[in-house]
N, C-alpha and C positions, 0 to 999 in steps of 0.2 A: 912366801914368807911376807909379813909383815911388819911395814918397817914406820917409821914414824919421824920426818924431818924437820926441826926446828932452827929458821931463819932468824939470825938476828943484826942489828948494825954493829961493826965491830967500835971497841970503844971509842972514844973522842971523837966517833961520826955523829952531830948534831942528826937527832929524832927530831924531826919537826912534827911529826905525827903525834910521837907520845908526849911533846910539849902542850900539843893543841887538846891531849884528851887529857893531861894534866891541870891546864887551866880551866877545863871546864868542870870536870871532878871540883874542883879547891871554890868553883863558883857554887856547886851543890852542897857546899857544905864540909866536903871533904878535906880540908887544905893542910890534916899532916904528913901528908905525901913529901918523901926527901927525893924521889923520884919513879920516872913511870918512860918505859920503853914498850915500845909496838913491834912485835916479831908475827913470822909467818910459821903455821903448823901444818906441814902437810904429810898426813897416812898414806902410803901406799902399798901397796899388794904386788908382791915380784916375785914370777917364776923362774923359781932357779932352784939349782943342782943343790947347792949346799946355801947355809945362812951367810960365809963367806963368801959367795957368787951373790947373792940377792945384792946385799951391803956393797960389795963392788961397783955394782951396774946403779944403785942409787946412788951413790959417789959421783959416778963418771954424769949424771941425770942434774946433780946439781951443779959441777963446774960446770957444762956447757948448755944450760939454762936457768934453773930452780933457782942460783944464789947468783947473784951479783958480788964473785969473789974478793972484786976491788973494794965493797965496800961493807961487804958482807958478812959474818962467817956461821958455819951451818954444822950440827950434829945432828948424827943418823942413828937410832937406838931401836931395837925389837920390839914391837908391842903384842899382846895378846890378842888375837882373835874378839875377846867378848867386849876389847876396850874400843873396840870401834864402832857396837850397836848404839845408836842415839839413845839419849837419857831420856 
């Protein structure tokens, strides 16, 4: 099964990241930006019994690596097969 996990900073954790890709957006020209955050997206492919097992073991893959809980937080959604071939 394929799953699809999206990291991001939980709120009131300063993005320095999306700050730094904010200011530079707004120097190109872009500046009505009211804001811009930087997350992680990572596909993965899990063998397991049922979608409930997959989704389990990607759970346990993120608290004890993938998210940084303390300042983290992370959802795990099902993706299609064809949404993984490069565009």
């Amino acid at each position: 099964m394929k799953l699809r996990v999206l990291i991001r900073l939980k709120p009131g954790i300063l993005d320095v990241q999306g700050a730094a890709v904010q200011r530079a957006l707004a120097g190109l020209g872009f500046a009505d930006l009211r804001d811009l955050r930087v997350g992680k997206l990572i596909e993965i492919d899990v063998d397991a019994a049922t979608p409930g097992a997959a989704r389990q073991r990607v759970d346990e893959m993120c608290r004890k690596l993938l998210a940084n809980t303390i300042l983290e937080d992370y959802t795990i959604e099902a993706i299609e097969a064809e949404r993984l071939a490069p565009r």
